[in-house]
Backbone and ligand atoms as CSV (ligand in chain L), in Angstrom:
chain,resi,resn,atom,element,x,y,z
A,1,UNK,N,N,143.082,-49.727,79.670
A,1,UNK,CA,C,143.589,-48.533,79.047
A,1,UNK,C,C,143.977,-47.471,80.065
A,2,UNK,N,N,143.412,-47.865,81.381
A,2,UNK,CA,C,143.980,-46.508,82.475
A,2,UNK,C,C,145.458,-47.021,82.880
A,3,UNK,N,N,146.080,-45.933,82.415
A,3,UNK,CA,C,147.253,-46.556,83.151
A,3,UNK,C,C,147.648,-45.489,84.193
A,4,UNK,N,N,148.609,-45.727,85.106
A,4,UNK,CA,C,149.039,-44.956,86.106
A,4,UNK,C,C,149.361,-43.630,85.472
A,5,UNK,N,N,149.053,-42.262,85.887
A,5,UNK,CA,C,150.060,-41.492,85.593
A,5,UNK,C,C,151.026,-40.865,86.551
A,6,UNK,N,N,152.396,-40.662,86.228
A,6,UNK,CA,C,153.708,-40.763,86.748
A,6,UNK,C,C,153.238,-39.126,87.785
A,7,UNK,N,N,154.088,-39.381,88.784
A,7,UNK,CA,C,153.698,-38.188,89.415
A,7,UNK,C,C,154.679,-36.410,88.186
A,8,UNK,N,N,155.361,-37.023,87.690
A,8,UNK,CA,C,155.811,-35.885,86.838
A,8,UNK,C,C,154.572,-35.831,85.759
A,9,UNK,N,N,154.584,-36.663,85.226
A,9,UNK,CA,C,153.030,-36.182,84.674
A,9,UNK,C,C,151.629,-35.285,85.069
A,10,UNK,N,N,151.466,-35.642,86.018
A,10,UNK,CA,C,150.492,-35.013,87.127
A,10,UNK,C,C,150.915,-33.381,87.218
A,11,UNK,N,N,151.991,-33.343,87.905
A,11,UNK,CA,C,152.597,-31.731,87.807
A,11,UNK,C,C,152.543,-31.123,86.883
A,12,UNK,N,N,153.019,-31.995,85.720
A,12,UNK,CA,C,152.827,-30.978,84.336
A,12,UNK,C,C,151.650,-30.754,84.213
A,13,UNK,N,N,150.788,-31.332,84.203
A,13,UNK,CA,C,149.246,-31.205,83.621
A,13,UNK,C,C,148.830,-30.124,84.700
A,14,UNK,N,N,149.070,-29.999,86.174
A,14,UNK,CA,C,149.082,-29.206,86.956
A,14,UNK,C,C,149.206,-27.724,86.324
A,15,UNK,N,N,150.362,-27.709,85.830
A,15,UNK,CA,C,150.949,-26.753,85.896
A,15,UNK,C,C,150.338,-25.860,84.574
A,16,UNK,N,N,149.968,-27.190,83.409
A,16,UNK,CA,C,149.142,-26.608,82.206
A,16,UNK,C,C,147.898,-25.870,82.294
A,17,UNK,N,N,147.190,-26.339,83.404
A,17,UNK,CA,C,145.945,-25.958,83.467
A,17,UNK,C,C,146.245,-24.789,84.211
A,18,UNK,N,N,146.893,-24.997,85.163
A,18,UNK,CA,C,147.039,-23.428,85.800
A,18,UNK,C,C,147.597,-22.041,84.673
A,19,UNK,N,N,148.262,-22.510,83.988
A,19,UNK,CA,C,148.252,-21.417,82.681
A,19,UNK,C,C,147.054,-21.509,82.488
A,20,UNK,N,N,146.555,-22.208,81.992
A,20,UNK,CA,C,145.364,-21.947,80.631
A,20,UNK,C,C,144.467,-20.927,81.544
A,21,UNK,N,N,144.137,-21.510,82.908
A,21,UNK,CA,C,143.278,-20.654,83.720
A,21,UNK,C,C,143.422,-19.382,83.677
A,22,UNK,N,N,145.020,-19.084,84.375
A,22,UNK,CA,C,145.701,-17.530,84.004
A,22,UNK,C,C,145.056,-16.693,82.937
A,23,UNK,N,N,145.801,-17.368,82.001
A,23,UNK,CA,C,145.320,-16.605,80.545
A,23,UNK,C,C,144.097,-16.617,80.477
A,24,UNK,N,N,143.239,-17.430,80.669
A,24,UNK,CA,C,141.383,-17.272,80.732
A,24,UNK,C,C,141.175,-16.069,81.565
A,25,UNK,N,N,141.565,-15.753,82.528
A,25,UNK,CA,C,141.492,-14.649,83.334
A,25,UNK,C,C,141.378,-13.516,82.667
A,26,UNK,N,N,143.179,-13.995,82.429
A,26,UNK,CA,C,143.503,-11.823,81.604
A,26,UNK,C,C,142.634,-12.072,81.219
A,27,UNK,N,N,142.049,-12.580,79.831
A,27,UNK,CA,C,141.595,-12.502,78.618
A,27,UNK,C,C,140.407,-11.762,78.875
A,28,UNK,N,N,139.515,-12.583,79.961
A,28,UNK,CA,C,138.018,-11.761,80.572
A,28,UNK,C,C,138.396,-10.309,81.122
A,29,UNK,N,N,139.408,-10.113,82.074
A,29,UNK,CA,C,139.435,-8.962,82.375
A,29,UNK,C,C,139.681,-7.692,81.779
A,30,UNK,N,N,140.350,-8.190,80.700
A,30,UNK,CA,C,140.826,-7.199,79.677
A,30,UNK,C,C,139.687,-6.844,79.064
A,31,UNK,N,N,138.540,-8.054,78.720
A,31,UNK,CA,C,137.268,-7.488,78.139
A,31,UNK,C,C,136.412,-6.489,78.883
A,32,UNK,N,N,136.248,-7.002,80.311
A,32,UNK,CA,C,135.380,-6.325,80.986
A,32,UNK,C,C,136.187,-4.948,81.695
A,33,UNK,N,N,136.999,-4.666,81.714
A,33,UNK,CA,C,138.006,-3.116,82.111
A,33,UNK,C,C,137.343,-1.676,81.603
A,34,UNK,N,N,137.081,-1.110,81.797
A,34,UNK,CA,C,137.095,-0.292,80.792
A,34,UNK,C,C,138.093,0.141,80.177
A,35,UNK,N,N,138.181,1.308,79.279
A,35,UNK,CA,C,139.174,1.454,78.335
A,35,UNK,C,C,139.998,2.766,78.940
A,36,UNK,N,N,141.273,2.291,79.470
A,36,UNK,CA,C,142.128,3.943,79.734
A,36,UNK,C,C,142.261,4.832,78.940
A,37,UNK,N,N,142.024,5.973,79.293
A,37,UNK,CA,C,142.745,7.783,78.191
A,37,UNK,C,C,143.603,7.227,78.206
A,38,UNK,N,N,144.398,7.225,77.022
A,38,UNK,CA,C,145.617,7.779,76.590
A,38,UNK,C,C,146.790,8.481,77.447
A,39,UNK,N,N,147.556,8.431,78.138
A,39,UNK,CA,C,148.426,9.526,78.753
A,39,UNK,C,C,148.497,10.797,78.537
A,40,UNK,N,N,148.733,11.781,78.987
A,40,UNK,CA,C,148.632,13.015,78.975
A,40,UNK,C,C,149.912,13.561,78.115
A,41,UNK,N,N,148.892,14.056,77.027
A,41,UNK,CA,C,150.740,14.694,76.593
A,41,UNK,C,C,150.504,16.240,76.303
A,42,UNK,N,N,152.106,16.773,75.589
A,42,UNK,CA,C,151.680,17.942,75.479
A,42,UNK,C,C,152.420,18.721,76.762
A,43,UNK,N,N,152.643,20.268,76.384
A,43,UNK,CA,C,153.434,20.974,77.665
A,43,UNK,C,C,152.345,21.137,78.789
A,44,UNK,N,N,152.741,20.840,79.926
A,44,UNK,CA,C,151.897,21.254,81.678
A,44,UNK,C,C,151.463,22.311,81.321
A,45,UNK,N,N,150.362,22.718,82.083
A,45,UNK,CA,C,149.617,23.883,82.563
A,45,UNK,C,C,150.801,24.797,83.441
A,46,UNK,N,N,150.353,26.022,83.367
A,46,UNK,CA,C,151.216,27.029,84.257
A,46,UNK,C,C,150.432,27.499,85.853
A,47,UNK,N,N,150.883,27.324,86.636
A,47,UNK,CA,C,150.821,27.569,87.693
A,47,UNK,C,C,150.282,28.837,88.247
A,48,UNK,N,N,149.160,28.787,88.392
A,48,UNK,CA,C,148.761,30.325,88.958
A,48,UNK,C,C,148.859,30.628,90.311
A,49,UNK,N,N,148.796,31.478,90.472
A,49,UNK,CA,C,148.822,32.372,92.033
A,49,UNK,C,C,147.567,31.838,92.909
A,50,UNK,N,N,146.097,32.232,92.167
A,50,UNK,CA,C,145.247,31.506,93.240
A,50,UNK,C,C,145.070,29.601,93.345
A,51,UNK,N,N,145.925,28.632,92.756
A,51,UNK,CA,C,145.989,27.571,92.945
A,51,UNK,C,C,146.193,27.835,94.072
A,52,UNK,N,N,145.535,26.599,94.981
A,52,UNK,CA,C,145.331,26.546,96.861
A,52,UNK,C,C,146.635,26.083,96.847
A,53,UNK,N,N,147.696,25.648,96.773
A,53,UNK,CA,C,148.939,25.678,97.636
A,53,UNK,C,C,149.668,26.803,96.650
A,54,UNK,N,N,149.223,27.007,95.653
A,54,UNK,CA,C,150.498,28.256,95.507
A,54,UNK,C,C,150.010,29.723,95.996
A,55,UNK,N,N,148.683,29.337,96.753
A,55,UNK,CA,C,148.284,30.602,98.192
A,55,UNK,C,C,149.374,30.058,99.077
A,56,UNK,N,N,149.012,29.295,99.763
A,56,UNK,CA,C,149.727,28.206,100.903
A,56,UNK,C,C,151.622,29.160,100.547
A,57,UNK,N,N,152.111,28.674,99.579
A,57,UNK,CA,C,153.364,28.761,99.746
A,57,UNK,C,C,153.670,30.327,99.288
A,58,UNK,N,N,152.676,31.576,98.785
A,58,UNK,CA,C,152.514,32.637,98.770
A,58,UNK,C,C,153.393,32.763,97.311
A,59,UNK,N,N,153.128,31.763,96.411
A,59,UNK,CA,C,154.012,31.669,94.824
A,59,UNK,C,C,153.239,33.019,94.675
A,60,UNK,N,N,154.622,33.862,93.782
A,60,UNK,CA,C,154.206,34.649,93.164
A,60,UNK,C,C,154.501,34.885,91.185
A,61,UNK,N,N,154.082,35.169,90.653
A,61,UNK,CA,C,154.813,34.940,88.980
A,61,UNK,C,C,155.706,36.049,88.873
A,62,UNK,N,N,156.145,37.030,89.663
A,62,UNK,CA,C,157.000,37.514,88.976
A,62,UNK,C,C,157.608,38.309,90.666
A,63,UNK,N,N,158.721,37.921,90.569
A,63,UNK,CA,C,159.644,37.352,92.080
A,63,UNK,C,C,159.763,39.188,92.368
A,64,UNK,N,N,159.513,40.361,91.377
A,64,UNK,CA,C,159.287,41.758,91.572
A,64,UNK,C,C,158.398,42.171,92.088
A,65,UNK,N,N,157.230,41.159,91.972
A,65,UNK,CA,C,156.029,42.221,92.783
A,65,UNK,C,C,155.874,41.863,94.389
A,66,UNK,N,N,157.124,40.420,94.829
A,66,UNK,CA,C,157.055,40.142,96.446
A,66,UNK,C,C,157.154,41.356,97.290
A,67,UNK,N,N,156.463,41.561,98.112
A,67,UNK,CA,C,156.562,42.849,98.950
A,67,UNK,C,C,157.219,42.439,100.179
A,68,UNK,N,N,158.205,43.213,100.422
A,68,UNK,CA,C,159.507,42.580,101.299
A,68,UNK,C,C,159.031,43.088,102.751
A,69,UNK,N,N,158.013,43.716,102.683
A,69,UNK,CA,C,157.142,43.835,104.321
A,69,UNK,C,C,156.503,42.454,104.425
A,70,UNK,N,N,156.148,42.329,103.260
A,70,UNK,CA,C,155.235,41.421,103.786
A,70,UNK,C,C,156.118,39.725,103.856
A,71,UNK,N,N,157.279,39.509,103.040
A,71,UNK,CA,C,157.921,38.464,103.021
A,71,UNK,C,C,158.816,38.701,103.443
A,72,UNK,N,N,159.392,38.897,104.893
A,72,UNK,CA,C,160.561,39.568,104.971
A,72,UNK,C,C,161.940,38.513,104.274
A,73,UNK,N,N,161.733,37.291,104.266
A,73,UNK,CA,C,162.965,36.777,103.871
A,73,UNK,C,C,163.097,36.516,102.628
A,74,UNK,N,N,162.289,36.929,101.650
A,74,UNK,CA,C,162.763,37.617,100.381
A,74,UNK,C,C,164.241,38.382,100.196
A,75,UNK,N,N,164.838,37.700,99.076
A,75,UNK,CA,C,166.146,38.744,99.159
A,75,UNK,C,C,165.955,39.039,97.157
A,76,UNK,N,N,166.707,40.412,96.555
A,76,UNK,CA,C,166.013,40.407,95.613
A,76,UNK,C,C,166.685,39.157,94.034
A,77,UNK,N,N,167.957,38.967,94.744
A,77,UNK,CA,C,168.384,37.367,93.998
A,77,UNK,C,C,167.739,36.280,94.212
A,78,UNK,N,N,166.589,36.138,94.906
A,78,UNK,CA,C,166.095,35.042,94.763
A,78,UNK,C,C,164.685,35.157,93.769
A,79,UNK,N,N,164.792,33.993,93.016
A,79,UNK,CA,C,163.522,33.676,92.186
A,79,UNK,C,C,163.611,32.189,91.537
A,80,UNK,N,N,162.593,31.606,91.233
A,80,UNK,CA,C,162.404,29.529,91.010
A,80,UNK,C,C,163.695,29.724,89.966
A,81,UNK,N,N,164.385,30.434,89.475
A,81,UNK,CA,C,165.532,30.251,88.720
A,81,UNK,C,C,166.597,29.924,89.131
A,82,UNK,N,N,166.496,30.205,90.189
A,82,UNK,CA,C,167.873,30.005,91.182
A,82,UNK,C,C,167.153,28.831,92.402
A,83,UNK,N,N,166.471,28.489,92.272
A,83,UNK,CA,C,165.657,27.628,93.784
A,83,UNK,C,C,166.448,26.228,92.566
A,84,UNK,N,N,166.815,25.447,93.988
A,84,UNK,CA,C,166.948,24.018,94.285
A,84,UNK,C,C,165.688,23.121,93.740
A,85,UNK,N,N,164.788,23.873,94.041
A,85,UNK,CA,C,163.296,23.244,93.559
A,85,UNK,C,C,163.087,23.063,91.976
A,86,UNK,N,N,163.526,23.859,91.425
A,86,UNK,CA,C,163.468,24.076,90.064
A,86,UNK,C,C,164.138,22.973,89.089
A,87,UNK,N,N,163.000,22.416,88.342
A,87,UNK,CA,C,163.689,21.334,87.319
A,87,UNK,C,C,163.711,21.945,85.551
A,88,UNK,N,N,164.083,20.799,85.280
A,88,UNK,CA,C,163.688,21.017,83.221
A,88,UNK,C,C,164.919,21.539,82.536
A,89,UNK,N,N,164.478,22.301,81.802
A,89,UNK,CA,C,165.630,22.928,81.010
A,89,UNK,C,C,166.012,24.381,81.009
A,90,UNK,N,N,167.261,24.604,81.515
A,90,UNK,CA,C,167.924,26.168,81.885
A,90,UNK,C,C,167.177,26.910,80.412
A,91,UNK,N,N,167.019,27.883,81.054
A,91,UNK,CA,C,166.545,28.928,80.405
A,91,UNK,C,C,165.450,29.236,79.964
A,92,UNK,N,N,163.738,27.868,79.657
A,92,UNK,CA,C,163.041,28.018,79.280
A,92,UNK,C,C,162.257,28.690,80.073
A,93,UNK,N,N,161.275,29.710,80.141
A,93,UNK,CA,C,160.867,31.054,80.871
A,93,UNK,C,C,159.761,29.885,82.278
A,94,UNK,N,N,159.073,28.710,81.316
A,94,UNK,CA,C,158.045,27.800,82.462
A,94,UNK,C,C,158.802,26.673,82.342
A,95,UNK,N,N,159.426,26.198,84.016
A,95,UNK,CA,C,159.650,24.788,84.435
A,95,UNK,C,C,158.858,24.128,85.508
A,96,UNK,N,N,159.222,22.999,85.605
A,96,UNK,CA,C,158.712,22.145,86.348
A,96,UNK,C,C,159.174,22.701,87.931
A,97,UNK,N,N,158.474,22.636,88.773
A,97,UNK,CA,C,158.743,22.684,90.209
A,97,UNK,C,C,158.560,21.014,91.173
A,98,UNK,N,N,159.526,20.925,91.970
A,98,UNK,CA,C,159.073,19.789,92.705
A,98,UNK,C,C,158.129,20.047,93.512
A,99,UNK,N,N,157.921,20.875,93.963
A,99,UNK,CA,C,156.636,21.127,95.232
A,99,UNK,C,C,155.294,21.623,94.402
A,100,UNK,N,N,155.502,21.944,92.943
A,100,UNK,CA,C,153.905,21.848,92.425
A,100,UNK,C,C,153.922,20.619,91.564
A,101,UNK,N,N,153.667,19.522,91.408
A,101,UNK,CA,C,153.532,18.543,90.274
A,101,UNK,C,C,152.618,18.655,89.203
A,102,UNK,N,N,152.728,18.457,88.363
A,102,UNK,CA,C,152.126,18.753,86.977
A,102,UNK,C,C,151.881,19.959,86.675
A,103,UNK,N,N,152.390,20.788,87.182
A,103,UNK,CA,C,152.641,22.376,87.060
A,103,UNK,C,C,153.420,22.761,86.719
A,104,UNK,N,N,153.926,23.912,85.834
A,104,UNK,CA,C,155.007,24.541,85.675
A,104,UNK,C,C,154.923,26.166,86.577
A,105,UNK,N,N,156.437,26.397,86.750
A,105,UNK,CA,C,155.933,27.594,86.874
A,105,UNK,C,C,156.943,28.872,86.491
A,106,UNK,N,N,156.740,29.946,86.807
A,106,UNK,CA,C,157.361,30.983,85.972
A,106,UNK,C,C,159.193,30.846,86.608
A,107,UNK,N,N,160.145,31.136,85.596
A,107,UNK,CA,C,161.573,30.951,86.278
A,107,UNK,C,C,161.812,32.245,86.799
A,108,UNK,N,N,160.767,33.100,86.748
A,108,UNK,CA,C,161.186,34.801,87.276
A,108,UNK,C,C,160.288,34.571,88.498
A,109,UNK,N,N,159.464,33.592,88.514
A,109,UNK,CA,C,158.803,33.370,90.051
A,109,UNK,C,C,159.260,33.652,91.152
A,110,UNK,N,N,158.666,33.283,92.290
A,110,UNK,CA,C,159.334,33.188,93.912
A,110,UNK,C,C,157.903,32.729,94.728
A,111,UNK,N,N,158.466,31.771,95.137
A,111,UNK,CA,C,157.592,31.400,96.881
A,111,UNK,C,C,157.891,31.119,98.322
A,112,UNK,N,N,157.365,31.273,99.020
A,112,UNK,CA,C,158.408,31.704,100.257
A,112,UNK,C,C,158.909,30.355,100.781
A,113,UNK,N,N,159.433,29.381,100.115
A,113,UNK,CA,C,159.991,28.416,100.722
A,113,UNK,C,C,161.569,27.974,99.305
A,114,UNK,N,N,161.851,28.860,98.881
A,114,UNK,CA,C,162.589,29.146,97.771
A,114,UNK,C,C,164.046,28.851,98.632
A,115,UNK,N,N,164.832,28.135,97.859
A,115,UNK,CA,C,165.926,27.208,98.727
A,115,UNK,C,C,166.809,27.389,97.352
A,116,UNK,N,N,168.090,28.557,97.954
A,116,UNK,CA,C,169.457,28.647,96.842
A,116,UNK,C,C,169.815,27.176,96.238
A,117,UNK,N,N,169.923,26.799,94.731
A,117,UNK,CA,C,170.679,26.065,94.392
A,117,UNK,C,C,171.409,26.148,94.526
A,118,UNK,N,N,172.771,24.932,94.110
A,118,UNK,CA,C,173.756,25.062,94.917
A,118,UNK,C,C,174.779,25.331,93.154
A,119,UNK,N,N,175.571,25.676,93.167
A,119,UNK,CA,C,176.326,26.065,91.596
A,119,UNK,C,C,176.780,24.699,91.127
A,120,UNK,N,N,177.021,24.813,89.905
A,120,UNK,CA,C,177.277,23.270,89.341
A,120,UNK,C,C,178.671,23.235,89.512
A,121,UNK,N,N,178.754,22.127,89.954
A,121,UNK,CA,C,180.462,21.588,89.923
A,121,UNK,C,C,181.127,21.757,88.917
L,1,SF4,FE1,FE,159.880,28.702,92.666
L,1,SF4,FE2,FE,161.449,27.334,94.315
L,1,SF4,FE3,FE,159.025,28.092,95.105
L,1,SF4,FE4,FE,159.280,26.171,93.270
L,1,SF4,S1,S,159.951,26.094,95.419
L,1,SF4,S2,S,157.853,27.905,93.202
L,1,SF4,S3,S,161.077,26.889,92.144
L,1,SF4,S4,S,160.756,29.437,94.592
């Protein structure tokens, strides 16, 4: 009753068991994982002044109270409304910044690394 099996036979069966193993895997690991939160939803937090890099980059929330002694390259057209940095949607008062992540911050803002956008084509 033993008969040879064909070397294509062999591979397949190879190849079966190596699934079944696979899937035995996930299956355990998925049990033993713990369970992820959910993703974060909901609008970002707003960006405050004493957050340690928005000391660092001297963010301020309202691009009026920069004191031009103390920042001299403050000019008074600049604020995250006009910065290159600035993402999201024109006009809403809190956007996204690239240099704070998961932060928003004020569009009347300013921090001293504030870089003119450039006008839309
Ligand atoms: Fe505002 Fe630009 Fe500074 Fe971001 S990088 S906080 S948009 S001035």
């Amino acid at each position: 009753m033993n008969r040879p099996i064909s070397r294509r036979e062999a591979l397949k069966n190879l190849a079966l068991g190596a699934g079944t193993l696979l899937v035995a895997r996930a299956a355990g690991a998925a049990s033993t994982e713990p369970a992820k939160p959910p993703p974060a939803t909901g609008p970002l937090p707003h960006l405050v002044p004493t957050d340690p890099l928005a000391v660092a980059l001297s963010y301020h929330e309202s691009a009026k109270t920069v004191e031009v002694a103390k920042f001299p390259t403050y000019k008074p057209d600049q604020k995250c409304g006009t910065c290159l940095q600035l993402t999201g949607k024109v006009g809403d008062p809190w956007r996204p910044c690239n240099l704070f992540p998961g932060k928003l911050v004020n569009a009347e803002g300013w921090c001293k690394v504030w870089v003119k956008k450039a006008p839309a084509a």
